[in-house]
N, C-alpha and C positions, 0 to 999 in steps of 0.2 A: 424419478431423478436418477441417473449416470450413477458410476461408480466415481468418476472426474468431478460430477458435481459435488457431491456429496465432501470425497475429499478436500475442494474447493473451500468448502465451507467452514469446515475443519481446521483448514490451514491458516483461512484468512480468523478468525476467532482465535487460537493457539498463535499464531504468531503474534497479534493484537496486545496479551495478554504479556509474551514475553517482551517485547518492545515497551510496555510501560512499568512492567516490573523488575523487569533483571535486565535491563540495558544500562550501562554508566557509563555512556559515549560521551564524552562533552559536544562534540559534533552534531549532536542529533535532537532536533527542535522539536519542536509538535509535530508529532506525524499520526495520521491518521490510514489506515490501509482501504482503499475503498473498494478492489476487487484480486479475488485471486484468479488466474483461469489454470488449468491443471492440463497437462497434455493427456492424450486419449489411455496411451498407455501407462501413466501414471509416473513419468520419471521425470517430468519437470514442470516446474511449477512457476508462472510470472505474476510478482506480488505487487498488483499498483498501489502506488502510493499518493498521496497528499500532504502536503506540509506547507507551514503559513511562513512568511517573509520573504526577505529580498531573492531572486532568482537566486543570489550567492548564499544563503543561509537554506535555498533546498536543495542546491548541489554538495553542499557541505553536509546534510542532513544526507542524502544519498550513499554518497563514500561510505557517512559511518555506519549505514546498514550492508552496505557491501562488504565493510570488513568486518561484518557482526555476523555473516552469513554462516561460518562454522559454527559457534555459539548456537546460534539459532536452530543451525539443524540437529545440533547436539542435543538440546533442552527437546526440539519436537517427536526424537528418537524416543524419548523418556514418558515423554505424555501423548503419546496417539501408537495406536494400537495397527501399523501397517508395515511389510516385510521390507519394505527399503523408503526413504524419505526421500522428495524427490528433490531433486539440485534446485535452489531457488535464483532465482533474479529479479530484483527489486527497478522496478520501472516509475518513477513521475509520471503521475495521472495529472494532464494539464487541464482537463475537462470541464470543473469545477471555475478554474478561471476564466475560461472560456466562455463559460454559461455567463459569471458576471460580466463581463465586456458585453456580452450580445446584449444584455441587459440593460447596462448604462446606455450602449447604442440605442435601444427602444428608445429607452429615459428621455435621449436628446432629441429623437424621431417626434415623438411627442410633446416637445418642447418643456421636459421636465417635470409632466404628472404623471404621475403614479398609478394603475388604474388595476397592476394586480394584486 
């Protein structure tokens, strides 16, 4: 495993931890993080996200991770042991919903049984 992966891994758990502990956004609904990727040379970092409701309640959910982004790298400074943190960027991972629609599509392909 990289030294990117490794941090990856890191990042996405530590951030995790702070998003449901020490965040008091009103803005910010269920989010889940489902991947970090970490650049080669370790100065930035893209935090996918997930989060449930209307497109409007994950865009509202996005903002308030974006202006949480100091916070965040402040707290990560404190708890991970690396000589600089790298800039993050919180990205919606659509994927997830993605997966369900292809899904419902089978559903209907199938004329609505179930068969996985």
């Amino acid at each position: 495993m990289s030294r990117a992966e490794r941090l990856a891994e890191l990042l996405k758990t530590e951030i995790s931890l702070i998003i449901q502990g020490k965040l008091n956004d009103h803005r910010i609904g269920f989010v889940s993080i489902t991947e970090v990727k970490v650049t080669a040379d370790l100065s930035q970092a893209r935090v996918f996200i997930s989060c449930f409701g209307s497109e409007a309640e994950r865009k509202k959910s996005l903002r308030g991770l974006i202006s949480a982004i100091p916070f965040i790298r402040g707290r990560l400074a404190k708890n991970i042991q690396t000589r600089i943190v790298p800039e993050l960027r919180f990205v919606l991972d659509d994927s997830l919903a993605a997966g369900d629609q292809r899904l419902e599509l089978l559903k209907k392909i199938r004329g609505g049984k179930e068969t996985l």
